[in-house]
KENU-102419 format. One record per residue (C-alpha): residue in one letter; x, y, z. Coordinates in steps of 0.25 Angstrom, whole numbers, plus 5000, padded with zeros to 4 digits. Layout:
<atoms>
a, X, Y, Z
...
</atoms>
This chain:
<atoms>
x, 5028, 5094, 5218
x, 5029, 5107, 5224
x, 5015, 5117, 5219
x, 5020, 5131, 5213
x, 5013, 5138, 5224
x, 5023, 5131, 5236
x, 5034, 5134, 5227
x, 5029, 5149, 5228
x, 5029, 5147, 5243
x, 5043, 5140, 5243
x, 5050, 5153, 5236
x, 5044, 5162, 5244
x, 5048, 5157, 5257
x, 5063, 5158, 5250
x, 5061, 5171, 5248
x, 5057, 5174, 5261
x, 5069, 5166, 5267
x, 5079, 5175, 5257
x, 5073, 5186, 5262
x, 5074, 5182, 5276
x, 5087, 5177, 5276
x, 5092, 5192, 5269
x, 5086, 5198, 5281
x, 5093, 5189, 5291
x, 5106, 5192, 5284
x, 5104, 5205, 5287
x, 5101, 5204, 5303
x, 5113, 5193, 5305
x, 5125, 5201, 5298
x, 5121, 5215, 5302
x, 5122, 5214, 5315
x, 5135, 5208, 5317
x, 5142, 5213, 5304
x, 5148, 5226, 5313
x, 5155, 5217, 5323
x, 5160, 5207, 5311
x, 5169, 5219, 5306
x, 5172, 5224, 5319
x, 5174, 5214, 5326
x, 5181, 5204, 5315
x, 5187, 5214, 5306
x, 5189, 5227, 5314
x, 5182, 5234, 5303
x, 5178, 5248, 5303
x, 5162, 5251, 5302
x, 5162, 5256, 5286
x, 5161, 5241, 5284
x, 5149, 5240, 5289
x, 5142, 5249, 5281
x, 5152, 5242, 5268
x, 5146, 5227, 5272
x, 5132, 5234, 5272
x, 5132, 5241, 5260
x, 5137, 5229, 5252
x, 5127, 5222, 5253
x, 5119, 5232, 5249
x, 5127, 5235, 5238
x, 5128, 5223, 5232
x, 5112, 5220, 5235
x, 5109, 5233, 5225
x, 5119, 5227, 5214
x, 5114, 5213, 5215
x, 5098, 5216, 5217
x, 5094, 5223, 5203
x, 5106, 5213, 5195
x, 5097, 5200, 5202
x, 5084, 5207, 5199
x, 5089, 5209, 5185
x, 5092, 5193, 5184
x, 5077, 5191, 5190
x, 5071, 5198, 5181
x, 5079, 5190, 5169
x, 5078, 5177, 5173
x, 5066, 5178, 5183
x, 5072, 5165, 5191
x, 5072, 5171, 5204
x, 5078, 5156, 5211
x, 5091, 5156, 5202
x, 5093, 5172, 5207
x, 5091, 5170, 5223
x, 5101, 5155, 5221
x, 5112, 5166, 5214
x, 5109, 5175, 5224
x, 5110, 5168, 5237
x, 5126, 5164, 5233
x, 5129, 5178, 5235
x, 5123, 5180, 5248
x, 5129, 5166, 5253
x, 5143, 5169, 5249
x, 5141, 5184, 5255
x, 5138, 5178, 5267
x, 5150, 5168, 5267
x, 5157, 5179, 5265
x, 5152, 5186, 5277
x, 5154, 5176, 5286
x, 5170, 5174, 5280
x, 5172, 5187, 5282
x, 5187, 5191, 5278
x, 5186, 5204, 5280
x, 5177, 5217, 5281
x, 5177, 5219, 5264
x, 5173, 5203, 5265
x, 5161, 5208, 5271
x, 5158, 5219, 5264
x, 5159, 5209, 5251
x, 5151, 5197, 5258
x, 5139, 5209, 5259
x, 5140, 5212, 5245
x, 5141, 5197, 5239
x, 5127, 5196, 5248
x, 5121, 5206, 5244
x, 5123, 5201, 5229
x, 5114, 5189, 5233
x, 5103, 5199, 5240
x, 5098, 5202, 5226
x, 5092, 5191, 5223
x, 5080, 5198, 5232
x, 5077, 5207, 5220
x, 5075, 5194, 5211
x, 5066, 5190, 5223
x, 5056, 5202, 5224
x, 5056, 5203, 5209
x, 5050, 5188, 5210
x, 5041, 5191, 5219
x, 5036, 5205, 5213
x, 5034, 5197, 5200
x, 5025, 5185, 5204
x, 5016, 5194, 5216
x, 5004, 5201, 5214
x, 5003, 5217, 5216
x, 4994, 5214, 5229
x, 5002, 5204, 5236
x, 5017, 5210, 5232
x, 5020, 5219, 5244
x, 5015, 5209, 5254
x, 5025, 5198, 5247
x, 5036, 5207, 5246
x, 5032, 5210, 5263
x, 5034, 5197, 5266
x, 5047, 5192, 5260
x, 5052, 5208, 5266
x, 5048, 5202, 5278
x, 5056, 5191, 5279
x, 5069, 5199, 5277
x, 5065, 5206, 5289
x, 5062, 5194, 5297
x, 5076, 5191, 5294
x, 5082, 5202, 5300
x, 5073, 5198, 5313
x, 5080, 5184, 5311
x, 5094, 5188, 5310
x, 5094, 5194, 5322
x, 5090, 5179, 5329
x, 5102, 5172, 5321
x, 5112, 5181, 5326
x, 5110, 5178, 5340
x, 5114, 5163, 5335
x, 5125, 5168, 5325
x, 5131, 5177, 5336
x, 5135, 5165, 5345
x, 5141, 5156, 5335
x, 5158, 5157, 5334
x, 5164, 5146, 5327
x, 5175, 5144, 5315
x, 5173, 5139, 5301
x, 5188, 5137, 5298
x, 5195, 5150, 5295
x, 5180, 5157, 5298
x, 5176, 5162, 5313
x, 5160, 5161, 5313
x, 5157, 5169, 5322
x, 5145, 5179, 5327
x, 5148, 5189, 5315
x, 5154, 5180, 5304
x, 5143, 5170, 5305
x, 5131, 5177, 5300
x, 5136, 5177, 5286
x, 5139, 5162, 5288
x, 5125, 5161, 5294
x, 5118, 5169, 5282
x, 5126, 5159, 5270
x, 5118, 5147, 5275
x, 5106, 5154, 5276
x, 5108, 5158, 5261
x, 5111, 5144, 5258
x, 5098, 5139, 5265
x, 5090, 5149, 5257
x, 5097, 5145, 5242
x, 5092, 5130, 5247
x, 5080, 5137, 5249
x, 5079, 5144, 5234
x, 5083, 5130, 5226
x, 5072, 5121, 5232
x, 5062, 5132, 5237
x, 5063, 5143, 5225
x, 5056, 5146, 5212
x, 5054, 5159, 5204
x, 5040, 5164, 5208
x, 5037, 5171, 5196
x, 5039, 5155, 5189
x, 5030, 5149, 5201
x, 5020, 5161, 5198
x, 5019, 5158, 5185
x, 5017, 5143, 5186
x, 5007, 5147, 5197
x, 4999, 5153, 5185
x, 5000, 5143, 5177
x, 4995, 5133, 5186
x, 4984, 5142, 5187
x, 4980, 5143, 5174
x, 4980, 5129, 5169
x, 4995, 5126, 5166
x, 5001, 5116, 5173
x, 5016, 5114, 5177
x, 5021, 5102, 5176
x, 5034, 5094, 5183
x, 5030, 5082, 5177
x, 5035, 5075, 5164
x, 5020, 5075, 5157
x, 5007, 5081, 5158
x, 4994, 5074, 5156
x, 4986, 5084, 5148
x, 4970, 5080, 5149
x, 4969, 5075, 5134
x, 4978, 5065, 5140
x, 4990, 5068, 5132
x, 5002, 5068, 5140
x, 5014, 5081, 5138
x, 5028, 5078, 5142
x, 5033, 5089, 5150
x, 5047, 5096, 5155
x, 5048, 5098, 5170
x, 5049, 5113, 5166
x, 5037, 5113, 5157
x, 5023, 5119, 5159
x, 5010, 5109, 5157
x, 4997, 5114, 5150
x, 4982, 5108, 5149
x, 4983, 5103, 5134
x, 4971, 5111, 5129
x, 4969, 5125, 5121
x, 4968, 5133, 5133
x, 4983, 5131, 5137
x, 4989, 5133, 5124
x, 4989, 5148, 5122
x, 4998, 5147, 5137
x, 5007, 5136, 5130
x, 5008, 5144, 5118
x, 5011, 5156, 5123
x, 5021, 5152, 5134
x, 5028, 5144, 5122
x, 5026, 5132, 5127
x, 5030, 5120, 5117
x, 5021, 5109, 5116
x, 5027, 5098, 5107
x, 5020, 5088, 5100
x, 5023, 5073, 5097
x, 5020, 5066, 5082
x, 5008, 5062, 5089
x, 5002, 5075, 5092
x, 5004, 5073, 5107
x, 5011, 5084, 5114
x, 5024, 5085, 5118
x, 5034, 5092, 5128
x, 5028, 5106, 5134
x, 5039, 5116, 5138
x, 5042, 5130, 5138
x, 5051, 5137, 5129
x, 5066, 5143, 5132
x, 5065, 5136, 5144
x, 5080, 5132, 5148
x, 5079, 5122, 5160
x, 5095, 5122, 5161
x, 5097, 5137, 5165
x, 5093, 5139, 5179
x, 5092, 5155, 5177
x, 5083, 5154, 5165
x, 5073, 5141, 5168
x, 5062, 5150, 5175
x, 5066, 5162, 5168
x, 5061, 5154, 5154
x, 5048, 5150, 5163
x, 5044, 5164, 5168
x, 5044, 5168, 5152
x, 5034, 5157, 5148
x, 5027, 5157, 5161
x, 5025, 5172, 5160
x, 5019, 5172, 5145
x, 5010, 5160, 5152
x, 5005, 5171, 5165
x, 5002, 5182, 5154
x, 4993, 5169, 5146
x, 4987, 5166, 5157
x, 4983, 5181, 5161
x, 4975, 5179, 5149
x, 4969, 5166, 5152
x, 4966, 5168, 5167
x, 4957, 5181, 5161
x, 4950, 5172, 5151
x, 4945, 5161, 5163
x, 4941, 5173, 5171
x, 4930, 5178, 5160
x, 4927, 5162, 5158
x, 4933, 5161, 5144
x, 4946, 5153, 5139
x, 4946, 5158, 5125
x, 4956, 5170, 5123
x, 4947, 5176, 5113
x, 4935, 5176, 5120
x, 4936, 5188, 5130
x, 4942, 5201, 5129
x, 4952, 5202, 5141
x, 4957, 5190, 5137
x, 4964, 5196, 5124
x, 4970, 5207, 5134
x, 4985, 5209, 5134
x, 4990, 5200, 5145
x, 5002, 5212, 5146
x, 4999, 5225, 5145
x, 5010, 5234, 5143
x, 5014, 5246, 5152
x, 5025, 5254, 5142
x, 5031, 5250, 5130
x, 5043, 5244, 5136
x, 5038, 5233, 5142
x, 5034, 5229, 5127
x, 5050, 5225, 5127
x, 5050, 5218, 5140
x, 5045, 5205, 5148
x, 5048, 5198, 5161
x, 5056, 5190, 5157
x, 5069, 5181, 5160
x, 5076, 5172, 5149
x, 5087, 5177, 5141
x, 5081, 5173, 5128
x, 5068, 5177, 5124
x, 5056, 5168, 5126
x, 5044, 5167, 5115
x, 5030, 5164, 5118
x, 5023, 5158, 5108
x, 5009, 5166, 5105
x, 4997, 5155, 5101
x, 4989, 5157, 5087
x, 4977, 5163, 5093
x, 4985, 5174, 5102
x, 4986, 5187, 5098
x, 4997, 5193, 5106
x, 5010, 5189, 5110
x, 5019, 5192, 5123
x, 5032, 5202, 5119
x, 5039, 5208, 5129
x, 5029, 5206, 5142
x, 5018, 5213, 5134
x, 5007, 5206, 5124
x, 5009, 5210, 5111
x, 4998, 5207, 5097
x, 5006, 5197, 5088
x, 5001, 5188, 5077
x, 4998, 5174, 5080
x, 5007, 5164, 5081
x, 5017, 5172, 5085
x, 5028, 5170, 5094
x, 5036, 5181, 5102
x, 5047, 5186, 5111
x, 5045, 5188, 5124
x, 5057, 5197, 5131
x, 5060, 5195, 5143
x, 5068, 5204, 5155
x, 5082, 5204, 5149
x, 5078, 5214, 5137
x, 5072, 5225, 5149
x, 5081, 5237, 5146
x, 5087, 5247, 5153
x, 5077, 5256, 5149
x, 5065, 5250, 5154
x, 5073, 5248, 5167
x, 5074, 5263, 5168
x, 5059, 5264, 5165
x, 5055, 5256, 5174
x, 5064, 5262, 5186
x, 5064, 5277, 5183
x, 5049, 5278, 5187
x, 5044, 5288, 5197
x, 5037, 5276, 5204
x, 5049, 5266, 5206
x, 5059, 5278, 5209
x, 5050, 5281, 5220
x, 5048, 5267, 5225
x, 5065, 5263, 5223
x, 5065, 5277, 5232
x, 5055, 5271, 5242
x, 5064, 5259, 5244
x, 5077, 5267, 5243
x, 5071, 5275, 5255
x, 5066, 5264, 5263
x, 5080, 5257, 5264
x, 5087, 5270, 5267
x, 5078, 5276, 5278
x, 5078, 5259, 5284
x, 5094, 5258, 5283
x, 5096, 5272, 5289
x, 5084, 5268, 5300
x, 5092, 5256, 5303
x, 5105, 5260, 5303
x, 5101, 5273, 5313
x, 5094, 5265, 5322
x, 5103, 5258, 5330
x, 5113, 5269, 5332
x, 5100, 5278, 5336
x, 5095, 5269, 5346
x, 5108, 5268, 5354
x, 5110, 5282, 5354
x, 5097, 5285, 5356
x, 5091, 5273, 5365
x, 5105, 5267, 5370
x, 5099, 5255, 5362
x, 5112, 5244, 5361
x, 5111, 5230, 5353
x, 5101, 5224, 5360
x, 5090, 5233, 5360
x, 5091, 5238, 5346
x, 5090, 5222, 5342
x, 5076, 5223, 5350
x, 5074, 5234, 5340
x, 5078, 5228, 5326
x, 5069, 5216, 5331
x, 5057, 5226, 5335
x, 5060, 5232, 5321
x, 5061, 5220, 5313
x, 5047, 5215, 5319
x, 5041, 5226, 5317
x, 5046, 5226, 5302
x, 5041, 5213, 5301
x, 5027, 5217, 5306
x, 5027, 5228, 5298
x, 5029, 5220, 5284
x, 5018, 5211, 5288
x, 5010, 5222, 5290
x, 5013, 5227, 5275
x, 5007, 5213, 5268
x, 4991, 5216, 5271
x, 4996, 5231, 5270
x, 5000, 5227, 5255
x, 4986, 5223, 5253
x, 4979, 5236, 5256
x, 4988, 5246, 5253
x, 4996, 5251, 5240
x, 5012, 5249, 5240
x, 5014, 5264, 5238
x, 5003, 5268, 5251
x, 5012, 5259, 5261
x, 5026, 5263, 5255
x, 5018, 5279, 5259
x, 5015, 5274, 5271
x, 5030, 5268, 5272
x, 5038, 5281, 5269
x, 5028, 5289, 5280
x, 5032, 5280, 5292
x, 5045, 5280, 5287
x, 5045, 5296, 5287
x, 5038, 5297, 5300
x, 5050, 5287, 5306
x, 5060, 5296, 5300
x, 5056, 5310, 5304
x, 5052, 5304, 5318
x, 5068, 5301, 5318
x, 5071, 5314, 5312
x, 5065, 5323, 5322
x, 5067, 5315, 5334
x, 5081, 5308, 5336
x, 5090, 5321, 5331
x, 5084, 5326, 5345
x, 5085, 5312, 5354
x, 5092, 5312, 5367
x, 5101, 5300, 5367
x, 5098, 5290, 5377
x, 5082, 5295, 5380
x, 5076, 5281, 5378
x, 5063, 5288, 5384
x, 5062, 5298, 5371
x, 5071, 5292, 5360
x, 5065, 5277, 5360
x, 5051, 5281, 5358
x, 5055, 5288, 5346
x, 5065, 5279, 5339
x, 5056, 5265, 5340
x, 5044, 5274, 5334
x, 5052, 5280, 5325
x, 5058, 5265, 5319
x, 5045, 5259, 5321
x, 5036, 5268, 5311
x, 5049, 5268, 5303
x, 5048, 5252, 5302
x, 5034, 5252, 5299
x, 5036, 5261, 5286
x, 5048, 5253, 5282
x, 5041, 5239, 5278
x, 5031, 5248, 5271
x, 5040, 5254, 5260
x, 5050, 5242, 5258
x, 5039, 5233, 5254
x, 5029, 5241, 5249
x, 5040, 5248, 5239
x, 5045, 5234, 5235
x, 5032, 5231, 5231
x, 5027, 5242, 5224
x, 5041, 5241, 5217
x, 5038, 5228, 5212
x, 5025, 5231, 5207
x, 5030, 5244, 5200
x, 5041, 5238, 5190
x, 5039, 5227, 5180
x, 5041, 5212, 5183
x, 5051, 5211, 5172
x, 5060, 5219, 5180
x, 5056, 5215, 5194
x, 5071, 5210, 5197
x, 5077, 5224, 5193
x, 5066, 5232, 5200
x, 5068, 5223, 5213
x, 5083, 5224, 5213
x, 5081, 5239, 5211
x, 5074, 5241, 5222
x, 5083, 5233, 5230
x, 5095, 5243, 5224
x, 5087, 5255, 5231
x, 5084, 5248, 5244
x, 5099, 5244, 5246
x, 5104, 5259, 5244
x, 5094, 5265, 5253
x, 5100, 5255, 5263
x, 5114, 5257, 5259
x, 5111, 5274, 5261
x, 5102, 5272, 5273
x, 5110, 5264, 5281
x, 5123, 5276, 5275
x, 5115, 5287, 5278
x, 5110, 5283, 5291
x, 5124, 5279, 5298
x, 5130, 5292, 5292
x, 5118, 5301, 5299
x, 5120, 5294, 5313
x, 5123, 5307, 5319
x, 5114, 5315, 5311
x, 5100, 5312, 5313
x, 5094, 5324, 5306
x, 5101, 5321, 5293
x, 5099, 5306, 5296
x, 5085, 5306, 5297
x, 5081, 5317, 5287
x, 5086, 5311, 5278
x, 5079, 5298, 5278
x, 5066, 5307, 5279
x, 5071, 5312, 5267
x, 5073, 5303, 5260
x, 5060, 5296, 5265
x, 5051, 5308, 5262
x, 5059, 5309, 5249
x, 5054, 5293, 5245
x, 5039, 5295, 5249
x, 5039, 5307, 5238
x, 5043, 5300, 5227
x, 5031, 5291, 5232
x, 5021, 5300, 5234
x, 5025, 5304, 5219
x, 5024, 5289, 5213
x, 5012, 5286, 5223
x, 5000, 5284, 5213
x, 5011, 5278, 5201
x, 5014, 5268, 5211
x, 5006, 5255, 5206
x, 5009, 5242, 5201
x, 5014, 5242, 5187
x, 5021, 5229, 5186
x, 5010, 5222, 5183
x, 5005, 5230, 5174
x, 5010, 5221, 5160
x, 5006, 5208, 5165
x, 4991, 5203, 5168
x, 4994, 5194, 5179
x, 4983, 5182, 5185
x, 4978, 5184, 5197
x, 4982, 5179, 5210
x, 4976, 5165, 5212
x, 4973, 5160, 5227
x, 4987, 5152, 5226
x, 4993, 5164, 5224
x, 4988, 5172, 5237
x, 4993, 5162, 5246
x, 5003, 5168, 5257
x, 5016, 5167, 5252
x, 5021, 5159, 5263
x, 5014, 5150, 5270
</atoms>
């Protein structure tokens, strides 16, 4: 039997490959998608910039729409098997290639699919700890960039295969999309046998700890010797007084025979034949069982199991921050699920917040399908999310406009052809590479708002550097201009790391895990029309450097203030409703080993 903590490891080496294989995409259709219209079609360049943008478009429809469906159903596996349909057909598409709109279209259908990635950061904001998130969130951005390392090395495979598949050339520029629709195949293989929700796994990881005890088998031997028949989806409990507050409370049903003895053990609501709902159902139960076990693991610490018998143990498990969480929970079911209250409690669960009820009582918990459009608005139209959406937004504006300038710079400036600005992607991508592992220990010592300053100074100093130097070069003076551009990019891709995952992180840790999967595929929104206006902007200003470059200062200098307004309102308030356990010695294991 697999242990929940290398099913933990499993799914996070799947994300990591989704997000590698997103960044191999990337490097194995950019660079031959020009000569694919060219070449094949005859097209003219405006649709390069059409097959670009769609993807991007689409990326921004899809992302907050999926994020939405996370936060519903919490079932992150069902979202990324959907999701992966769209980005193999799109790739299918890019390979049959009919015509130039074909492309455009085969972008756009695989950009669909790459909003699953919201559904992924949302699981992974909602299982990790303050402490550790911005070191997690470094790593799997890191495997995206290792792919755009990687893509280059295929190609120089793919470039030599010319064949046909019936009516379809496979040739050097159809290939990559045929190459890219296996390796979304390989990883839905990966998702059905080496996938589970994290925030299901997190929970049981809890319960193990605190004494209950999944079982897979048909019966459990409880130590009085009496024996409970069990679903393979049920939960198993030490018979005895200490584990039937947690049973109560999550609604457990014991039944009991004629003869006293007891009977099946299963959780309520719990619909085994809907694929979308199953670990939605559990994440309800499981969650009442976290907040029950907040209490319990308070109680052990001061030495006592009797609820009455200390004071924090009659705290509020939930505190409320405003009066609209009162009519919200994370949740994910479409029908309400109840928890039943035991005799001797004397509060209830409503809405994600604990409320005084009588005894015996049972209540409604409501879950994210009843989160208005009001509390959305409340939660975006902060002063300290608009600046970190801003952050983002500027990020990927002044990294698209950095990357779309830099090739035409260096030949005009350097006479720099293919093969020496592949030297400097490959420079680049190690150093990027470098720089997020860099950010993990970083994470440890600084705050997330202190290294997305120190992001948006480096990236200032890149920009101005540009600014006041290459409106002045003399083309071609490789003795002047080269010294200037490599240090010029290189201070530029050290502060760029910084503030993408830094801003993801204190993202994450500023909105409220019931809307994680909106907030994720928000962010998602801004960072696609930064790229969509960088990369716009950027090929515009060519032969304008002054306007060109003054504005990204602008725009940069322009982010930072709003920062530098937020700075000291830029904490962790996600958290702030749910007393969470803490982190046991399983649970500070390198993700991946």
């Amino acid at each position: 039997m697999i242990t929940t903590r290398v099913k933990r490891r499993l799914t996070y080496v799947t994300i990591a490959i989704f997000f590698l294989f997103q960044g191999i995409e990337y490097a194995v259709i950019l660079p031959t998608l020009w000569l694919y219209l060219s070449d094949r079609f005859h097209a003219s360049s405006h649709y390069l910039g059409l097959i670009m943008s769609a993807f991007s478009v689409a990326d921004m429809i899809a992302s907050p729409l999926t994020g939405r469906w996370s936060d519903r159903t919490g079932n992150t596996r069902f979202i990324i098997l959907v999701a992966n349909v769209p980005q193999f057909l799109g790739s299918v598409m890019y390979f049959v290639g009919l015509s130039p709109w074909f492309l455009v279209a085969s972008r756009f259908v695989v950009g669909l699919g790459a909003g699953a990635g919201a559904a992924i950061m949302a699981d992974i904001a909602r299982v990790t700890s303050q402490e550790e998130r911005t070191s997690i969130y470094s790593k799997f951005m890191l495997c995206r960039h290792l792919g755009l390392l990687v893509g280059p090395a295929c190609n120089l495979f793919l470039m030599r295969i010319n064949f046909n598949i019936g009516p379809f050339s496979v040739n050097p520029y159809s290939v990559p999309g045929l190459f890219i629709a296996v390796l979304w195949i390989f990883h839905e293989l990966l998702t059905i046998f080496m996938f589970w929700n994290l925030v299901s796994l997190h929970v049981q990881e809890q319960i193990e700890q605190s004494g209950a005890i999944p079982q897979s088998s048909s019966e459990y031997q409880i130590p009085e010797g009496e024996r409970v028949s069990m679903r393979s989806d049920s939960v198993a409990f030490p018979h005895d007084d200490s584990s039937k507050d947690i049973r109560d409370m999550m609604g457990l049903v014991l039944d009991v025979d004629s003869s006293g003895h007891p009977g099946v053990l299963s959780p309520p609501n719990l619909d085994s034949s809907d694929p979308s709902s199953g670990f939605a159902s559990s994440n309800n139960y499981m969650e009442v069982a976290e907040q029950y076990m907040g209490g319990m693991a308070t109680r052990r610490e001061n030495g006592s199991s009797d609820a009455g018998t200390d004071a924090e143990s009659t705290q509020p498990l939930l505190a409320p921050e405003s009066p609209s969480l009162q009519s919200h929970g994370y949740g994910a079911t479409s029908l309400a699920s109840t928890a039943h209250v035991p005799s001797d409690a004397s509060r209830s669960i409503e809405g994600g917040i604990l409320t005084d009820v009588d005894a015996n009582s049972t209540v409604t918990r409501r879950n994210a399908d009843h989160v208005s459009l009001s509390y959305y608005m409340n939660e975006f139209f902060r002063d300290t999310i608009i600046a970190i959406l801003a952050t983002i937004f500027v990020e990927f504006f002044n990294q698209l406009s950095l990357e779309t300038m830099v090739t035409p710079l260096t030949n005009r400036l350097a006479g720099w052809g293919e093969f020496e600005n592949s030297i400097l992607y490959f420079g680049c991508a190690i150093e990027i590479i470098l720089v997020f592992l860099v950010i993990m220990p970083l994470s440890r010592r600084f705050l997330d708002r202190t290294l997305i300053l120190c992001g948006f100074a480096l990236e200032t100093v890149s920009i101005a550097l540009f600014l006041w130097f290459i409106p002045q070069a003399v083309p071609m003076d490789n003795r002047h201009n080269l010294p200037v551009l490599l240090v010029g990019i290189f201070i530029n891709l050290v502060g760029m790391p910084l503030l993408i995952v830094s801003s993801a992180s204190l993202y994450s840790k500023m909105v409220k895990e019931e809307i994680q999967g909106v907030a994720q595929g928000m962010r998602r929104v801004c960072a696609q029309v930064g790229t969509i206006l960088g990369a716009l902007w950027a090929g515009s200003m060519l032969d304008r450097p002054y306007w060109m470059f003054g504005v990204m200062v602008g725009v940069n200098v322009f982010g930072a203030f709003l920062l530098l307004l937020s700075f000291n309102r830029l904490v962790d308030t996600s958290s702030s409703r749910l007393r969470r356990i803490s982190p046991t010695s399983s649970e500070t294991q390198p993700l991946i080993s």
